[in-house]
Biopython code that builds the backbone (N, CA, C, O; Angstrom):
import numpy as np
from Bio.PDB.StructureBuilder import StructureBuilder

atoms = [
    (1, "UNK", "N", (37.656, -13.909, 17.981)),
    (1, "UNK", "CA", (37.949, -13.819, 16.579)),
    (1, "UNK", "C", (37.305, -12.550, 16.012)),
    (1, "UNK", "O", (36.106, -12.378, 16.233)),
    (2, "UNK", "N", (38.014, -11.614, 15.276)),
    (2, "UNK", "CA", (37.573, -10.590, 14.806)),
    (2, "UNK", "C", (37.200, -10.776, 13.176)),
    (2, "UNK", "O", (37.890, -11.309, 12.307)),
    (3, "UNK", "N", (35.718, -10.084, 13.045)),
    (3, "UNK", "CA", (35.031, -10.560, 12.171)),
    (3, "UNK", "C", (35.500, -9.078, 10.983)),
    (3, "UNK", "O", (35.495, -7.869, 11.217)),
    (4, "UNK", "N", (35.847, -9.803, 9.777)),
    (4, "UNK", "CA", (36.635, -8.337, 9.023)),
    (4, "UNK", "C", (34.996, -8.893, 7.791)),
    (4, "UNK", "O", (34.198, -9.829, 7.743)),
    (5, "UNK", "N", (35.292, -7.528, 6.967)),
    (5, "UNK", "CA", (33.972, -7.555, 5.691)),
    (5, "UNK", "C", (34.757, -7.120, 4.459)),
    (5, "UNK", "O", (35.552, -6.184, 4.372)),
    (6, "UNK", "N", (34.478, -7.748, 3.783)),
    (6, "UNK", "CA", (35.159, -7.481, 2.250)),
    (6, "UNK", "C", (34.239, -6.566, 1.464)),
    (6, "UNK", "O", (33.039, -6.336, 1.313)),
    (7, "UNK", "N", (35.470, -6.152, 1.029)),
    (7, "UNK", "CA", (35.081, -5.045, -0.195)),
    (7, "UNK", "C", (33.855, -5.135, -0.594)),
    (7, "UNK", "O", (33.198, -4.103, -0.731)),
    (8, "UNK", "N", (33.322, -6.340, -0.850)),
    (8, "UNK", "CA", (32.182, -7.163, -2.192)),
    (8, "UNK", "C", (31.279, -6.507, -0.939)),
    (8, "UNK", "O", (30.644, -5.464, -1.095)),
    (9, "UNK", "N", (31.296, -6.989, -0.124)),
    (9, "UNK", "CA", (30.352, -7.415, 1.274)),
    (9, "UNK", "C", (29.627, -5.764, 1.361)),
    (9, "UNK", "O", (28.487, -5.476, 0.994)),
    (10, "UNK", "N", (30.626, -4.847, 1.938)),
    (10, "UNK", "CA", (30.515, -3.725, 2.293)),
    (10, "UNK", "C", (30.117, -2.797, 0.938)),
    (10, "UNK", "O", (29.747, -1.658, 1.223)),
    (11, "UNK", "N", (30.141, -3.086, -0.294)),
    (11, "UNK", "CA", (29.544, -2.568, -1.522)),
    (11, "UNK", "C", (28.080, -3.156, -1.605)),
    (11, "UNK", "O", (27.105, -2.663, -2.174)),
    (12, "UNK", "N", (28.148, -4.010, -1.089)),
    (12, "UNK", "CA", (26.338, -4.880, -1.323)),
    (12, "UNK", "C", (25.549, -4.177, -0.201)),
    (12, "UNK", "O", (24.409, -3.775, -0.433)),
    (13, "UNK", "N", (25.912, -4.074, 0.567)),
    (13, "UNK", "CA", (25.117, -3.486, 1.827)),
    (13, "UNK", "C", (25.403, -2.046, 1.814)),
    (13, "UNK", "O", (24.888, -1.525, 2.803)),
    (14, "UNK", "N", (25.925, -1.339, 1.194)),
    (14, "UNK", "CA", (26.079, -0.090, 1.197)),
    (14, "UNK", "C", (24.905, 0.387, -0.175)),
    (14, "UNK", "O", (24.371, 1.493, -0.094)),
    (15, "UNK", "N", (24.694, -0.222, -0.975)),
    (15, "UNK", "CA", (23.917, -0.151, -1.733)),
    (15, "UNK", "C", (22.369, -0.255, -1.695)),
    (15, "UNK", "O", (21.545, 0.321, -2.406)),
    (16, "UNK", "N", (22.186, -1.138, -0.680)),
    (16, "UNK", "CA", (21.146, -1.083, -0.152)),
    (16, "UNK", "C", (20.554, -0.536, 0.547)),
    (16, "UNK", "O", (19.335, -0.528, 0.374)),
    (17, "UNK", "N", (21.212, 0.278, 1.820)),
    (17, "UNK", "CA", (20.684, 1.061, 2.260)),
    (17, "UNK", "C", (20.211, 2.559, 1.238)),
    (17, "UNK", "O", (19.192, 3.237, 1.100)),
    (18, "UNK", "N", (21.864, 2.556, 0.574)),
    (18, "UNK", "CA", (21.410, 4.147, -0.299)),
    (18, "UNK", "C", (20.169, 3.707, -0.925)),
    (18, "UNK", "O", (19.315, 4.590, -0.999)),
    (19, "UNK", "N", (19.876, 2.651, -1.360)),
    (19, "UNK", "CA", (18.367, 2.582, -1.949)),
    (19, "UNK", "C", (17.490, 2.508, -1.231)),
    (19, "UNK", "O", (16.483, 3.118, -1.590)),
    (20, "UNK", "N", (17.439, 1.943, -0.238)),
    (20, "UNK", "CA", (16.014, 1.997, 0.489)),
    (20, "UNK", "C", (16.119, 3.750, 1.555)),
    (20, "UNK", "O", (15.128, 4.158, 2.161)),
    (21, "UNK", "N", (16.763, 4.116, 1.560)),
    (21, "UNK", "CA", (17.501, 5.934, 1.733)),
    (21, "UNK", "C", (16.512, 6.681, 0.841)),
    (21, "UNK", "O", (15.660, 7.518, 1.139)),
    (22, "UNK", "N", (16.947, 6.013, -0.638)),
    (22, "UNK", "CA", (16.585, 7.136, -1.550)),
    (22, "UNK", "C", (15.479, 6.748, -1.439)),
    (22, "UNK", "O", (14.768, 7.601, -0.907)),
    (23, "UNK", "N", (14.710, 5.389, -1.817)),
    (23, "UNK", "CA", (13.135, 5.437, -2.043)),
    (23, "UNK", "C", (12.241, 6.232, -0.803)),
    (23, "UNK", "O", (11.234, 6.920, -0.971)),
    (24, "UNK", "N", (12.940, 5.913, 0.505)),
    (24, "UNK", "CA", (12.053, 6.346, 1.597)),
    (24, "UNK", "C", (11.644, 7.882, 1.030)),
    (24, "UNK", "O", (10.516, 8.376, 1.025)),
    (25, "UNK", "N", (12.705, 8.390, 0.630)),
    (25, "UNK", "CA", (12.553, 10.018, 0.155)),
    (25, "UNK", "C", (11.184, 10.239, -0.794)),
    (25, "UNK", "O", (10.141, 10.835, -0.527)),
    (26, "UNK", "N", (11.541, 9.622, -1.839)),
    (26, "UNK", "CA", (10.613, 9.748, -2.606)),
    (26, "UNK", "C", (9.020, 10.361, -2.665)),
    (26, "UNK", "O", (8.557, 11.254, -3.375)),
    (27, "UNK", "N", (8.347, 9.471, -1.579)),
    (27, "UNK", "CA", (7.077, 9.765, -1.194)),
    (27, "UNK", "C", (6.888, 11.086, -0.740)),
    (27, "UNK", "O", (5.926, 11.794, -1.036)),
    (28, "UNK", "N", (8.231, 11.531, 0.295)),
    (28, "UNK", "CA", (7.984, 13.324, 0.894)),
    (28, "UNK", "C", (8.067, 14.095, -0.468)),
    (28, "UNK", "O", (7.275, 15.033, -0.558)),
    (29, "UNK", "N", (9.135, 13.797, -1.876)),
    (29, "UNK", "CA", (8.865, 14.631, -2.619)),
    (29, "UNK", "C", (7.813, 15.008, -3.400)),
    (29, "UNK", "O", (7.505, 16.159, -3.708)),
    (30, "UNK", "N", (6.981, 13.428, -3.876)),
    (30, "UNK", "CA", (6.046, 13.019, -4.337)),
    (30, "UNK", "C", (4.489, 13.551, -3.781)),
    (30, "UNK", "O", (3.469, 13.640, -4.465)),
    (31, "UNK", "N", (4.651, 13.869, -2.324)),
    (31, "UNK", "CA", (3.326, 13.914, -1.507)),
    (31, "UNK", "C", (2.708, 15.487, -2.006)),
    (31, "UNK", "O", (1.558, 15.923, -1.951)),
    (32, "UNK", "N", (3.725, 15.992, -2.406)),
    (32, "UNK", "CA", (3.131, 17.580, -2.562)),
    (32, "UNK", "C", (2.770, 17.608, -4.104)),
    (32, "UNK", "O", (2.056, 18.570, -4.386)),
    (33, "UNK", "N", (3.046, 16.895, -5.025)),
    (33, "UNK", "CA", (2.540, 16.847, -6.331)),
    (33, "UNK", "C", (0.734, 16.169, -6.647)),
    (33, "UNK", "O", (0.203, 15.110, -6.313)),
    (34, "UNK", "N", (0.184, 17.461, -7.486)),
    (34, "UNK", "CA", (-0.760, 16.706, -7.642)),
    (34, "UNK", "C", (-0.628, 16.802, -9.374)),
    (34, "UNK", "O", (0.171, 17.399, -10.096)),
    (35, "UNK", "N", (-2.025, 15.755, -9.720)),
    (35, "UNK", "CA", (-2.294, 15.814, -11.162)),
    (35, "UNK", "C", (-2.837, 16.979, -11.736)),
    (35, "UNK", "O", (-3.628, 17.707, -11.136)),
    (36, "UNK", "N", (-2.447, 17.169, -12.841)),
    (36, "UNK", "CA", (-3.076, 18.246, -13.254)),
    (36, "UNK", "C", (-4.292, 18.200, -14.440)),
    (36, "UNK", "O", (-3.880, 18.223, -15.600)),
    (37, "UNK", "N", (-5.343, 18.154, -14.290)),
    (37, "UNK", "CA", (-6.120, 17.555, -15.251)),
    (37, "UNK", "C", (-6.131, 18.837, -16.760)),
    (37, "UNK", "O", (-6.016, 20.061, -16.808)),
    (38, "UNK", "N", (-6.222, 18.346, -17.234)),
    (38, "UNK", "CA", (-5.588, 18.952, -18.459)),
    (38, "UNK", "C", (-7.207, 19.424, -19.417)),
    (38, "UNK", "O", (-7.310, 20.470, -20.059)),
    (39, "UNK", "N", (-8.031, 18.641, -19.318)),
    (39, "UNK", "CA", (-9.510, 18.563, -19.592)),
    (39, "UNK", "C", (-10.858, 18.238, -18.933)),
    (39, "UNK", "O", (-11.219, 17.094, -18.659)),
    (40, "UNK", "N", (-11.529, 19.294, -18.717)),
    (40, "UNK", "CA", (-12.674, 19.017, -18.041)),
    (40, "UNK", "C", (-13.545, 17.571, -18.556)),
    (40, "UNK", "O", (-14.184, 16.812, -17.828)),
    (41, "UNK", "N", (-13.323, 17.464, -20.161)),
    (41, "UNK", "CA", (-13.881, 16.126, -20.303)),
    (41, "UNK", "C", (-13.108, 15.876, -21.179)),
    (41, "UNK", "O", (-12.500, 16.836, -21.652)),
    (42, "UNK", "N", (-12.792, 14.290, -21.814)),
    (42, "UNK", "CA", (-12.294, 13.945, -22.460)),
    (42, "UNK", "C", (-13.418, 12.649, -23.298)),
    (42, "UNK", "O", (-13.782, 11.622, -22.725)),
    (43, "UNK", "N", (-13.827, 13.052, -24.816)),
    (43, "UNK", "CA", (-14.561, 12.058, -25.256)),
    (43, "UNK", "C", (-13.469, 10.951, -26.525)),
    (43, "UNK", "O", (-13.188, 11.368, -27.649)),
    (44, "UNK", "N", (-13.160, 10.004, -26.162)),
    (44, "UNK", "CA", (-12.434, 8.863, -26.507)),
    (44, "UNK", "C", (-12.787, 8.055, -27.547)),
    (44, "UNK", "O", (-13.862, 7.461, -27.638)),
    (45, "UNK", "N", (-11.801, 8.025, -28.411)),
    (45, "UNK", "CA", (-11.771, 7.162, -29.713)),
    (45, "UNK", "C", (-13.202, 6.780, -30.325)),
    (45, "UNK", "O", (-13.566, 5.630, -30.571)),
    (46, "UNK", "N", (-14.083, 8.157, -30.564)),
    (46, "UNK", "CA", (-15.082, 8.272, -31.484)),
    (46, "UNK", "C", (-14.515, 8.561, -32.925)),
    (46, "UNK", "O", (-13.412, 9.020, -33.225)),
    (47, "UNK", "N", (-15.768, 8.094, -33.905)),
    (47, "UNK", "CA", (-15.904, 8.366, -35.284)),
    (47, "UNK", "C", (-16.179, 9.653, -34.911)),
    (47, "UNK", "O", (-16.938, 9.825, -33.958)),
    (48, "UNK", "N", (-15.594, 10.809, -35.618)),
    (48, "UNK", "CA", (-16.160, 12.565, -35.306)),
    (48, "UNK", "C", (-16.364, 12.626, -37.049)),
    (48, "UNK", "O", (-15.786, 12.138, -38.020)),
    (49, "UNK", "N", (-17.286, 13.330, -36.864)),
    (49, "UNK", "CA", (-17.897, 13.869, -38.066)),
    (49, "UNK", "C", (-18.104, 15.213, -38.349)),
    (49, "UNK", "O", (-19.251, 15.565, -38.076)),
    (50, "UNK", "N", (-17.316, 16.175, -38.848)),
    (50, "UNK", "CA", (-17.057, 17.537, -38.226)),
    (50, "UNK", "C", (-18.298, 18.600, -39.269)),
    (50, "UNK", "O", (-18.431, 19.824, -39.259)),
    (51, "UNK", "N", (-18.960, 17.672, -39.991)),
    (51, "UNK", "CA", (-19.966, 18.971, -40.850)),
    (51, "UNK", "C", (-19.258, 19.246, -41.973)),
    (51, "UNK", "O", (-20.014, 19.705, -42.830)),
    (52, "UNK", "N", (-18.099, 19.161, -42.353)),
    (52, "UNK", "CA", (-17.741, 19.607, -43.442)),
    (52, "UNK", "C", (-17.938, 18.403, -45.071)),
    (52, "UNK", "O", (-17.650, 18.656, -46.241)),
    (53, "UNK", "N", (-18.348, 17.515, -44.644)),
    (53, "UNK", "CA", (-18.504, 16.464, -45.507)),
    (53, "UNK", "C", (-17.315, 15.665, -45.773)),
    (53, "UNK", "O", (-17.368, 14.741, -46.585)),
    (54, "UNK", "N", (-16.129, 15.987, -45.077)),
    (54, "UNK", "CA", (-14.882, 14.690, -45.173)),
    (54, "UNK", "C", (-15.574, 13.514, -44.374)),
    (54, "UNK", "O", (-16.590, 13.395, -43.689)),
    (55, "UNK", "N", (-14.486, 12.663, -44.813)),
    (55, "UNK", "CA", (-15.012, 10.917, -44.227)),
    (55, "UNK", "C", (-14.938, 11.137, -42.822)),
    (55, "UNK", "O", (-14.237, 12.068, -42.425)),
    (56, "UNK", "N", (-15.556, 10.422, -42.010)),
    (56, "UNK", "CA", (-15.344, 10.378, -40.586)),
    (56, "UNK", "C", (-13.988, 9.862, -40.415)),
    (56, "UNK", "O", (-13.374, 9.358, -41.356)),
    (57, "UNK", "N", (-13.495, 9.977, -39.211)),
    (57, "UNK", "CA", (-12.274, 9.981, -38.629)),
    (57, "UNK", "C", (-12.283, 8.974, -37.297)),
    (57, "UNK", "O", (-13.417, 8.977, -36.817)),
    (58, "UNK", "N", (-11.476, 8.213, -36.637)),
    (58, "UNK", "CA", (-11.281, 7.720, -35.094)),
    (58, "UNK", "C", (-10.520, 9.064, -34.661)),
    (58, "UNK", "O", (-9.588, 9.517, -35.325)),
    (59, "UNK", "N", (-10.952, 9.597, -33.609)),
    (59, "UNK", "CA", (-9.986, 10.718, -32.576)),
    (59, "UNK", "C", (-10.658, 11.215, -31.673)),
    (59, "UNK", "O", (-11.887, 11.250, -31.615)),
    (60, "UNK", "N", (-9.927, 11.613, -30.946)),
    (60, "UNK", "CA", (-10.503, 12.220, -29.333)),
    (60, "UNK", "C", (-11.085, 13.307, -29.443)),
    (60, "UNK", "O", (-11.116, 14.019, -30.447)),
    (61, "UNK", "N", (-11.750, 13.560, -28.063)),
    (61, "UNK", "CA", (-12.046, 15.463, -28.130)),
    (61, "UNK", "C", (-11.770, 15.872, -26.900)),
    (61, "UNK", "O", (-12.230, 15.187, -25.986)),
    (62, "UNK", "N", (-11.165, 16.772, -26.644)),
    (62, "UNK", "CA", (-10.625, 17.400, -25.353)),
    (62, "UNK", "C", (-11.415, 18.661, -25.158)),
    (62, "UNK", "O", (-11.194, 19.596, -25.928)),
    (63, "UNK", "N", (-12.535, 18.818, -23.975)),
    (63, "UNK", "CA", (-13.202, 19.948, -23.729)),
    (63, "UNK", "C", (-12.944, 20.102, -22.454)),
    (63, "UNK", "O", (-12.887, 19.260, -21.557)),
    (64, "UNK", "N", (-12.718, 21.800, -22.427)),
    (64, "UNK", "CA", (-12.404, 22.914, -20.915)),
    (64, "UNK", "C", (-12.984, 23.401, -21.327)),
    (64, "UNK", "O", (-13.027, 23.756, -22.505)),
    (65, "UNK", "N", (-14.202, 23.753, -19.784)),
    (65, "UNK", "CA", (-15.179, 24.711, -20.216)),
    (65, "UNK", "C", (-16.432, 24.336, -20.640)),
    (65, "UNK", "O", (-17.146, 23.390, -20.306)),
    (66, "UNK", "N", (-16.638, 25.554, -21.714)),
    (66, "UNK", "CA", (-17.653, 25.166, -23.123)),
    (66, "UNK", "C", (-17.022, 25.010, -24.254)),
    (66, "UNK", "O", (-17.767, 25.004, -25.234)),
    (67, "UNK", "N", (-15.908, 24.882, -24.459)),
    (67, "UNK", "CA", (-15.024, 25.053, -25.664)),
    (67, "UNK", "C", (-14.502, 23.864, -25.796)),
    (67, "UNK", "O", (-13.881, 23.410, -24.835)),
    (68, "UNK", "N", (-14.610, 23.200, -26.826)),
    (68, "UNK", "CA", (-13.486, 21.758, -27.359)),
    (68, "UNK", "C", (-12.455, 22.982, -27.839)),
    (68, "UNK", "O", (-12.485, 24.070, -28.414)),
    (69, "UNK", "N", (-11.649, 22.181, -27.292)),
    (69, "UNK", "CA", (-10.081, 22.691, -27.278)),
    (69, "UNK", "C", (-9.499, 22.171, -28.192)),
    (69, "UNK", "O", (-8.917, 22.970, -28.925)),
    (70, "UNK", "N", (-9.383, 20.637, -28.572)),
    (70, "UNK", "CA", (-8.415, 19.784, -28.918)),
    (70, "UNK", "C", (-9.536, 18.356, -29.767)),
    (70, "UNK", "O", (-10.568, 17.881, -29.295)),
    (71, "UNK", "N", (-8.851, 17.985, -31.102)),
    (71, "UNK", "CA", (-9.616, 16.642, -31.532)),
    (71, "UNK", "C", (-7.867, 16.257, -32.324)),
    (71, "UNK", "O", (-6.909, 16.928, -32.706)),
    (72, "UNK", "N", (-8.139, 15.162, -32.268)),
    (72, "UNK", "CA", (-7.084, 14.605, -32.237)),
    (72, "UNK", "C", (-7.109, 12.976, -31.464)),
    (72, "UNK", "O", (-8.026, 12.258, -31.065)),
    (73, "UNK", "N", (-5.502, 12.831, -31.498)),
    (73, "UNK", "CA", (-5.164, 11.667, -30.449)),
    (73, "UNK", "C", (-4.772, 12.121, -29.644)),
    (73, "UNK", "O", (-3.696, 12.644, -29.933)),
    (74, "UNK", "N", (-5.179, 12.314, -28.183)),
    (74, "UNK", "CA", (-4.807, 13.059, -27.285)),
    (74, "UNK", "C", (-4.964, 11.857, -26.096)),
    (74, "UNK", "O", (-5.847, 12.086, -25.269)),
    (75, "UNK", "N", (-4.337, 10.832, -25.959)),
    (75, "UNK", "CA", (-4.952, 9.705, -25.438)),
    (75, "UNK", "C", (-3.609, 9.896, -23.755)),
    (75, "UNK", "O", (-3.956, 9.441, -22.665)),
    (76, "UNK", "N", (-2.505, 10.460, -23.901)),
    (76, "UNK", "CA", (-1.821, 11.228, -22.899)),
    (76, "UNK", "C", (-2.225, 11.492, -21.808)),
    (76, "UNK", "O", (-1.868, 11.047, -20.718)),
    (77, "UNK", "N", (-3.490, 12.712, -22.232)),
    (77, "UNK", "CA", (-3.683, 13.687, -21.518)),
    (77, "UNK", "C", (-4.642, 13.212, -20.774)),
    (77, "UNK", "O", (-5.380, 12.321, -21.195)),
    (78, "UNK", "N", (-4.782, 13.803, -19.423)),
    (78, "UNK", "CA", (-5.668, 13.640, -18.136)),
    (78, "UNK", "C", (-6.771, 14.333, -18.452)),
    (78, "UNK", "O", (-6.602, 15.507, -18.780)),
    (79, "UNK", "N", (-8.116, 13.795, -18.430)),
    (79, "UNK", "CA", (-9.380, 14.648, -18.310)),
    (79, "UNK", "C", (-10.245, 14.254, -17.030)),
    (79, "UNK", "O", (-10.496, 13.063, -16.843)),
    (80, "UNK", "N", (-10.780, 15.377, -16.006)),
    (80, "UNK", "CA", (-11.529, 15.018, -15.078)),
    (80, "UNK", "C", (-12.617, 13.988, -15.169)),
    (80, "UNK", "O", (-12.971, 13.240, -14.257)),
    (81, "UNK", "N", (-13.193, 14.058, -16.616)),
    (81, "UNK", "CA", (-14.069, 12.267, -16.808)),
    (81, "UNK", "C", (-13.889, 12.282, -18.399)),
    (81, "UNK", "O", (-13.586, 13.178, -19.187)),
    (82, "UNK", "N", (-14.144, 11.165, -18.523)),
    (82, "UNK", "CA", (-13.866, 10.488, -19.416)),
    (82, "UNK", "C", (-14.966, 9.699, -20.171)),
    (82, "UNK", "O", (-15.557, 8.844, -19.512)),
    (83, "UNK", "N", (-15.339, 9.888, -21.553)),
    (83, "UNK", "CA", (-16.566, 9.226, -22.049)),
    (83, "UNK", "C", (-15.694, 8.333, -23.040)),
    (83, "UNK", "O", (-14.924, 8.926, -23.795)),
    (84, "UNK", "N", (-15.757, 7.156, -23.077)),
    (84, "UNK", "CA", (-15.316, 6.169, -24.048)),
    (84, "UNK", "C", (-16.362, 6.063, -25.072)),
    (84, "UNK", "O", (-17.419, 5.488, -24.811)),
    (85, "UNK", "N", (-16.144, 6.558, -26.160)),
    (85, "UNK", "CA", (-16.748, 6.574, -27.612)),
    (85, "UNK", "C", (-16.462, 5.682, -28.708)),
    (85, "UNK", "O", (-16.778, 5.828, -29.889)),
    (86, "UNK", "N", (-15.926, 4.889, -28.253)),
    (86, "UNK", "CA", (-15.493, 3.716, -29.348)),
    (86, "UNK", "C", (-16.731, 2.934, -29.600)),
    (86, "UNK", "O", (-17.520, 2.415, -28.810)),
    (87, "UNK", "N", (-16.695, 2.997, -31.399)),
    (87, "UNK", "CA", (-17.728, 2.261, -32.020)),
    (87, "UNK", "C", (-18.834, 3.347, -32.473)),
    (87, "UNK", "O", (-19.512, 3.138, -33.479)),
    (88, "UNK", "N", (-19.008, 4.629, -31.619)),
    (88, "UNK", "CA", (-19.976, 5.842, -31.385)),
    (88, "UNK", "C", (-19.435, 7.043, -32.451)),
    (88, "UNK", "O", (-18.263, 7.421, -32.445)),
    (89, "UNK", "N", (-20.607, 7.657, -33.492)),
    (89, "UNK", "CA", (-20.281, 8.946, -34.416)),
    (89, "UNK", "C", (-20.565, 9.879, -33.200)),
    (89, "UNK", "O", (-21.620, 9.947, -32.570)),
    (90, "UNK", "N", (-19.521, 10.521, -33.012)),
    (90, "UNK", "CA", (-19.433, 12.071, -31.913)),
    (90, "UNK", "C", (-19.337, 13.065, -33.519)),
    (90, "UNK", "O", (-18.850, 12.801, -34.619)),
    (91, "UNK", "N", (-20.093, 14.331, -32.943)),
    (91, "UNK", "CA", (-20.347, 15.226, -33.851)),
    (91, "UNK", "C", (-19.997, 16.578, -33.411)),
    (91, "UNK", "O", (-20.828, 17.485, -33.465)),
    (92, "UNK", "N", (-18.806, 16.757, -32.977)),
    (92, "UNK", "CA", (-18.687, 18.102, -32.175)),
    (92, "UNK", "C", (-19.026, 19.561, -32.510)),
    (92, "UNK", "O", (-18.922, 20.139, -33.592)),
    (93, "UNK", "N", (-19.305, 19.859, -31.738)),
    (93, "UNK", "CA", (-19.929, 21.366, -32.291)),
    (93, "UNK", "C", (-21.512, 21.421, -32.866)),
    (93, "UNK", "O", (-22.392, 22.275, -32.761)),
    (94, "UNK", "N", (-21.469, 20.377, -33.386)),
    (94, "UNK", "CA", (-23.870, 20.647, -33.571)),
    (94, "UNK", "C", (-24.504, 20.955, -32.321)),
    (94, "UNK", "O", (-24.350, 20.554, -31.167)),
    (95, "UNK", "N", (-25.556, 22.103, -33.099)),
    (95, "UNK", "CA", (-26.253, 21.868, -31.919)),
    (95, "UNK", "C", (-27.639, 21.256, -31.926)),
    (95, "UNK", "O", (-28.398, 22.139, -32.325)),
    (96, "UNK", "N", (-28.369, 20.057, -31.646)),
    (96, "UNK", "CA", (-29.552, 19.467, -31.841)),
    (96, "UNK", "C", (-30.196, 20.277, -32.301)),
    (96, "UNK", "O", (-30.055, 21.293, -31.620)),
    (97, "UNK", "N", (-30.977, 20.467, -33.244)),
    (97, "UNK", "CA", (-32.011, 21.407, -33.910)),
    (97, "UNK", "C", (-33.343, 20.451, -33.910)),
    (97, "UNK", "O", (-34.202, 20.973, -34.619)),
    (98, "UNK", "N", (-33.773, 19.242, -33.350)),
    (98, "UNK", "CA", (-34.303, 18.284, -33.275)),
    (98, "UNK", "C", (-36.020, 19.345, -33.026)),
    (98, "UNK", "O", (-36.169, 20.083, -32.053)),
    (99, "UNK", "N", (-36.851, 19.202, -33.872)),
    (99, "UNK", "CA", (-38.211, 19.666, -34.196)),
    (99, "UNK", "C", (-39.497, 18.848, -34.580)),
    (99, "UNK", "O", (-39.402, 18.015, -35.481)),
    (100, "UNK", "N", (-40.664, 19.042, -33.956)),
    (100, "UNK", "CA", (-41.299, 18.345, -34.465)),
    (100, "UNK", "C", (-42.595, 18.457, -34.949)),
    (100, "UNK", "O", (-43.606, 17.757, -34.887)),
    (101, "UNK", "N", (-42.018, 20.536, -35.923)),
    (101, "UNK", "CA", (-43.142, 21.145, -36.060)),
    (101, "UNK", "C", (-43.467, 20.417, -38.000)),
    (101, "UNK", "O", (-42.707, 19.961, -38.853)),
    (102, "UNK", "N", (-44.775, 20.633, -37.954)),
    (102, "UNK", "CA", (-45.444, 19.576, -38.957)),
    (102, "UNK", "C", (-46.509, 20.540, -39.877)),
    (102, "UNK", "O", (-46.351, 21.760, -39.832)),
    (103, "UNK", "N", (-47.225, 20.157, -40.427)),
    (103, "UNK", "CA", (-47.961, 20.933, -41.549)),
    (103, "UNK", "C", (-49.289, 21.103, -40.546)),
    (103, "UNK", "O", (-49.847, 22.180, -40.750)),
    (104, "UNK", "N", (-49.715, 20.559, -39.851)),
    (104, "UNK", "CA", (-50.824, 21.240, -38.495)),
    (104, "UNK", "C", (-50.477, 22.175, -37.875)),
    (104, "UNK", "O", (-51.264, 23.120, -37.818)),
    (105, "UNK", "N", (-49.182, 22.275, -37.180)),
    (105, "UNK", "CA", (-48.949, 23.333, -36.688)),
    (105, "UNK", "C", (-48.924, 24.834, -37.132)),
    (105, "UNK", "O", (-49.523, 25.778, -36.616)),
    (106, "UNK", "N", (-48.087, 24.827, -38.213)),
    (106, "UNK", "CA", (-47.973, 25.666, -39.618)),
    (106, "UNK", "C", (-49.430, 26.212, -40.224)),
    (106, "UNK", "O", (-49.650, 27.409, -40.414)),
    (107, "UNK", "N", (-50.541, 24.981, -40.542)),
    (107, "UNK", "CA", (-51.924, 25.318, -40.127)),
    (107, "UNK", "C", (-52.837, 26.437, -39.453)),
    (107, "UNK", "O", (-53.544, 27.418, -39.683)),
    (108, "UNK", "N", (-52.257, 25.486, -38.321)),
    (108, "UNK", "CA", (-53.103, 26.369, -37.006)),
    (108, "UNK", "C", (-52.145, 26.704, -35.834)),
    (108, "UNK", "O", (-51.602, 25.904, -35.073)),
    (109, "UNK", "N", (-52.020, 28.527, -35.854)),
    (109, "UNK", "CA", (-50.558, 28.224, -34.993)),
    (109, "UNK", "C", (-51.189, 28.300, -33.602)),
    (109, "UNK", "O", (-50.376, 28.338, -32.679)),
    (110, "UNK", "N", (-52.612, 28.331, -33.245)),
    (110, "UNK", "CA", (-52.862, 28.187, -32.043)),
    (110, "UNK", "C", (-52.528, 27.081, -31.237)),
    (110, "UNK", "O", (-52.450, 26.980, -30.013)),
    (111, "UNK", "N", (-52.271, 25.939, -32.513)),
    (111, "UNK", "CA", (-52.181, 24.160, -32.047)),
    (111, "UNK", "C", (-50.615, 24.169, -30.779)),
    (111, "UNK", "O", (-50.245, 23.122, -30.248)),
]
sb = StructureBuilder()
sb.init_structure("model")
sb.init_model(0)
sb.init_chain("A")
sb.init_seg("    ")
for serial, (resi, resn, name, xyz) in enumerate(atoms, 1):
    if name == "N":
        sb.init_residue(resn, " ", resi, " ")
    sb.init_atom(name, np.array(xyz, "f"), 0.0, 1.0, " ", f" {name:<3s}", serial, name[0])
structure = sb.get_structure()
């Protein structure tokens, strides 16, 4: 008895292979792509407080380098690490001026 395949038959199985065809592909195209990190750091959904006396804000900061690049929502973008700042005032751009010269010192500057 000769075994015949219908239309339906030979569309279902033809479909399947082209898919498991195409996915096998995938990975060889895929293998040569890498990520591209977009920011050396990325500090995440902080209150930023920029010095100018507006209200604080929720938004990101995107730094390459020594330079913040980017504040904003930048929640997209890839950064090589990542500091989660939520709940935290980030203050970009100060630089600690933190002192703890006093009226002795000022005094006696030998102290």
């Amino acid at each position: 008895m000769k075994k015949t395949i219908t239309r339906r038959n030979f569309l279902k199985k033809s479909s399947k292979f082209v898919a498991a065809a195409g996915l096998g592909g995938c990975g060889i195209l895929l293998k040569g792509c890498t990520l591209k990190k977009d920011f050396d750091l990325i500090i995440r959904g902080g209150f930023i407080l920029d010095g100018s006396g507006a209200e604080a804000f929720e938004a990101d900061i995107g730094i390459s380098g020594d330079y913040i690049k980017e504040i904003g929502h930048i929640l997209s973008v890839r950064g090589k690490s990542v500091i989660e700042a939520k709940d935290f005032i980030v203050c970009p751009g100060f630089i600690d001026a933190h002192d703890h010269t006093d009226e002795k010192l000022l005094a006696n500057p030998k102290a």
